[in-house]
N, C-alpha and C positions, 0 to 999 in steps of 0.2 A: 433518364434514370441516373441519380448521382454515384458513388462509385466511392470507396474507402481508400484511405492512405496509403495503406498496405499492400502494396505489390499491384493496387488497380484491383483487387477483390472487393465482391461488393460486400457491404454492412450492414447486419442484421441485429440490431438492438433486441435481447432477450429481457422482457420485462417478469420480473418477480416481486407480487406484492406479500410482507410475512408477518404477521405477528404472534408469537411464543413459537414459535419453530424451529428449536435446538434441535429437534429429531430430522429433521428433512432438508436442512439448508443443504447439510453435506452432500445428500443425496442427488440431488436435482443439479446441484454445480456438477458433479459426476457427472451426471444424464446426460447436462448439455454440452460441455466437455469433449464428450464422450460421441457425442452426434458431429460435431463441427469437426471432428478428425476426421471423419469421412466425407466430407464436405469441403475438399483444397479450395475450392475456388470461390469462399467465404470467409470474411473475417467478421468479427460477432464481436459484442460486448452485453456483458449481463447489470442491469440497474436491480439491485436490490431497494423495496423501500420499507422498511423497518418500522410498522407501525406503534414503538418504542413501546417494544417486547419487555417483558419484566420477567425472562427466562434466562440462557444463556444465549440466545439468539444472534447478539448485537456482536458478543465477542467473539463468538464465530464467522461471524461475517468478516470482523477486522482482521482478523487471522489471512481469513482468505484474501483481502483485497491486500494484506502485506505480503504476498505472495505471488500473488498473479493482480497485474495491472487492468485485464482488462475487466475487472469484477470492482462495478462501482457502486457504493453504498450512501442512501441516503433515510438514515434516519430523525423522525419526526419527535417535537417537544412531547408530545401525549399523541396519543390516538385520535385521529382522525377520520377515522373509520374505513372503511375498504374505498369507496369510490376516489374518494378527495386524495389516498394515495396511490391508486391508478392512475387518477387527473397528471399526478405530478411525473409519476413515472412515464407516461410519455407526453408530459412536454422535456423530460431531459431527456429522451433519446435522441442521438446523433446518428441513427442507420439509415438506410438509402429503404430500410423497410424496420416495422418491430414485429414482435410475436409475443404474447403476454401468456404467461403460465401463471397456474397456481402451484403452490412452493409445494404441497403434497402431494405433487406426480400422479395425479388422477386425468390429467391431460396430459397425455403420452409427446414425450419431446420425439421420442422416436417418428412423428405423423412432421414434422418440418420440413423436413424434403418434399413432402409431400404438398406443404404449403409453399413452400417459395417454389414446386413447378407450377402451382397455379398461378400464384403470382407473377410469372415468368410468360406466361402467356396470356397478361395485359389485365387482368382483376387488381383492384385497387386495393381491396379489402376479400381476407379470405378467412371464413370464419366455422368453426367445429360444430357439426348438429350434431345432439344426446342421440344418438340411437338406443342405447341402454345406457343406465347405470346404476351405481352400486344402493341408492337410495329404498326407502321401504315403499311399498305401495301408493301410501296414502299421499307419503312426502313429493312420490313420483308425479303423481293424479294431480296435485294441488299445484306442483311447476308447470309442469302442461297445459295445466287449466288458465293460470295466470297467462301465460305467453299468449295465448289463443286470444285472453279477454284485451290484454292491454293492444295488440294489433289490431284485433277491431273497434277499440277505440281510438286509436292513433291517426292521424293523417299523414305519417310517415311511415313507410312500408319495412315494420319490423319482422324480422326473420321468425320462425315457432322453433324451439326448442336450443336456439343458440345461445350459452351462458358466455364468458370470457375469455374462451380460448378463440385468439384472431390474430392474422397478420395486418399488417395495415401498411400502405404506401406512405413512400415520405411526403405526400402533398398533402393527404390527411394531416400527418404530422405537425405540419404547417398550422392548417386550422386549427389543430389541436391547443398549440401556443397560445393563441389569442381567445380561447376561451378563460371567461372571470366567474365560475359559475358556484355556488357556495352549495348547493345541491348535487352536482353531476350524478346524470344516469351513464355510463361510458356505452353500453350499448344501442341504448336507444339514439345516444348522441352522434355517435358513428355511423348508424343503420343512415339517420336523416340527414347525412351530409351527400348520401348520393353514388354519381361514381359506377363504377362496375365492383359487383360483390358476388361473391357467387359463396356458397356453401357445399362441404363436405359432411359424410354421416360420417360417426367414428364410437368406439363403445369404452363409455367414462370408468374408468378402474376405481377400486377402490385405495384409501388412503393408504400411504405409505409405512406412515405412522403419525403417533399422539392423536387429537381429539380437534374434531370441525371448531369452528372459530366464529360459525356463521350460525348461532342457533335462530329458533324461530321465531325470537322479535328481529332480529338483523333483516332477516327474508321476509317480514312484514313490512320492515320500514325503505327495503329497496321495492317493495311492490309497490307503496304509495308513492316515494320517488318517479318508478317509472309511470304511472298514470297518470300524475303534476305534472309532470314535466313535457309529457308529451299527449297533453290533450285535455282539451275545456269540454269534454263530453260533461265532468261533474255539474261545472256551474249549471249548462244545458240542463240538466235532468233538473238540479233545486228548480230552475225556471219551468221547468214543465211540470213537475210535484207542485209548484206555486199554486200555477193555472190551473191544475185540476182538483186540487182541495178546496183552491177559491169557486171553482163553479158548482163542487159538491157541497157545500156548503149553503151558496144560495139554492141549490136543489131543495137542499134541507127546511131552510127557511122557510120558503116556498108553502112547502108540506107541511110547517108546524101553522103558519100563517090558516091555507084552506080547513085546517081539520079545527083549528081555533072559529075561524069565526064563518063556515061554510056547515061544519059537520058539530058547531059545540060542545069540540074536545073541551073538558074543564083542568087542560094545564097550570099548574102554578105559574104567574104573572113573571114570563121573563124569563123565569131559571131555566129551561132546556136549551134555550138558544142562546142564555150566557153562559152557561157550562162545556156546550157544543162548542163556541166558538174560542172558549178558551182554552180549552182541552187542544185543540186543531191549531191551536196559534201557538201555543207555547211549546206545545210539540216540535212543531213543522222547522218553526226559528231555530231552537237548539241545533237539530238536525242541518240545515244549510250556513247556519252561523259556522259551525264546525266545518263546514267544506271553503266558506269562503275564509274562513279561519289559515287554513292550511294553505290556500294561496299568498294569504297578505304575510305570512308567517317566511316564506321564503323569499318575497319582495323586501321586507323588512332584512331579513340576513344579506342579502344582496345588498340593500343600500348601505349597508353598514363600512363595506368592502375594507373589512379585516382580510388583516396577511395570513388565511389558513389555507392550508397549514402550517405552521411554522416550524423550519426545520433547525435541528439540535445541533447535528453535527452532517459532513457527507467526508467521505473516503472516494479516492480516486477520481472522482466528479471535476471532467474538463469547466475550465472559465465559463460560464455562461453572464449573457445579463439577466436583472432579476425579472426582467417583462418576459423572458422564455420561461422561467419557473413561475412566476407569479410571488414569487420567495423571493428571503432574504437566507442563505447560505453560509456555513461558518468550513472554512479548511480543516 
């Protein structure tokens, strides 16, 4: 275990990802602030990544990082959406561990102690299960449901009900660096790296203030992330929807074949079993073009290996080289 500058106190990187969050930046700098005074025998730094808020967000941030040194800001050209600046935010952590919040305090910083004594007693990765939260029923049903589906279709053993609050080892952190991924699931990614991980239940608060950020295309489009990314069950199924429309099919034939010339059905010449089969074909296509669609679609942005995200500005942010961010960094 490496060990911070600072007196030989170990270093816990505080990841914060935010965008339009002029209401809550203040708030959570407080929170964690506020935790680490009771905590001497810890030195911390908070990574803000500013998914280039078109609020007052940014100059808040600036405010604070000209203020206190260890709050470092790195905001992006445009949005890149949640994952891609998670991605980013730890690969610039420098702690001997990190802990990732979200900026509207529904993941209680108060519960870190509670993470770094797990981590303390040898778990690499320690990560917050929903016990409750502030969600509505349906929106609850449907998180649950997803977790439960993508684990069993996964071959990596993802945790049910764990969103993004997690500590993680600095050897994680390592491998983190060297991911080039234009997609990233960050949880599932972490889940299948291994390791010792154990989980905590804990009950998700509600927002602090302003307005969620993640409506219900965002949680669509991280639900098909996570099942791309971690698992060929899709193609599997087109391959076996293939095989069994192709053999119901011949079934069918079959059947138009004996009642035509066994039973002297007087079908019109051809047309059922050229409507059958074009109806079944042009179907079936659309439906698996669109799944193989969405793999070659991320293959495609991968090969392209654009610098994203690309960032604008960072505040505070030690030297790194750009193969740790993936980026190119302006002072």
């Amino acid at each position: 275990m490496r060990h911070g500058v600072d007196n030989d106190r170990t270093k816990v990187s505080i990841l914060i990802p935010c965008f339009n969050e002029e209401a809550n930046v203040g708030s959570v700098y407080a929170a964690v602030t506020g935790v680490f005074r009771t905590l001497p025998d810890y030195d911390y730094e908070i990574i803000f990544t500013d998914n280039h808020s078109t609020d007052r967000t940014f100059a808040l941030l600036r405010d604070m990082a000209a203020r206190d040194p260890k709050v470092h800001v790195i905001r992006f050209s445009r949005n890149c959406g949640y994952q891609r600046s998670l991605l980013t935010a730890y690969k610039a952590a420098t702690g001997d561990c990190s802990i990732q919040l979200d900026c509207d305090l529904q993941d209680p910083p108060e519960l870190i102690p509670q993470m770094l004594d797990l981590w303390r007693q040898g778990h690499q990765v320690v990560y917050g299960i929903r016990r409750s939260t502030d969600e509505g029923a349906v929106t609850s049903w449907s998180r649950r449901a997803f977790y439960r589906l993508i684990a069993s279709m996964s071959e990596d053993d993802l945790p049910l009900n764990a969103g993004e609050f997690r500590l993680v080892d600095a050897c994680i952190l390592a491998q983190l660096r060297t991911v080039n991924d234009t997609s990233p699931y960050m949880r599932g990614l972490i889940s299948s790296m291994g390791f010792s991980q154990i989980g905590f239940e804990y009950d998700r608060r509600a927002r602090v203030a302003g307005k969620s950020k993640f409506p219900f295309e965002a949680m669509l489009g991280l639900a098909v992330d996570g099942v791309l990314n971690h698992s060929l069950v899709p193609l599997r199924i087109a391959s076996a929807v293939g095989l069994l429309v192709g053999s119901f099919t011949f079934v069918l034939m079959f059947v138009y074949l004996a009642g035509r010339l066994i039973f002297g059905q007087d079908w019109p010449a051809g047309f059922a079993t050229t409507t059958l089969l074009l109806l079944m074909s042009i179907s079936m296509n659309a439906l698996f073009m669109g799944v193989l669609g969405e793999y070659l679609g991320r293959i495609f942005m991968q090969s392209k290996q654009r610098p994203t995200p690309i960032i604008e500005v960072t505040l505070n942010m030690p030297h790194k080289q750009p193969s740790q961010l993936s980026l190119t960094a302006a002072e």
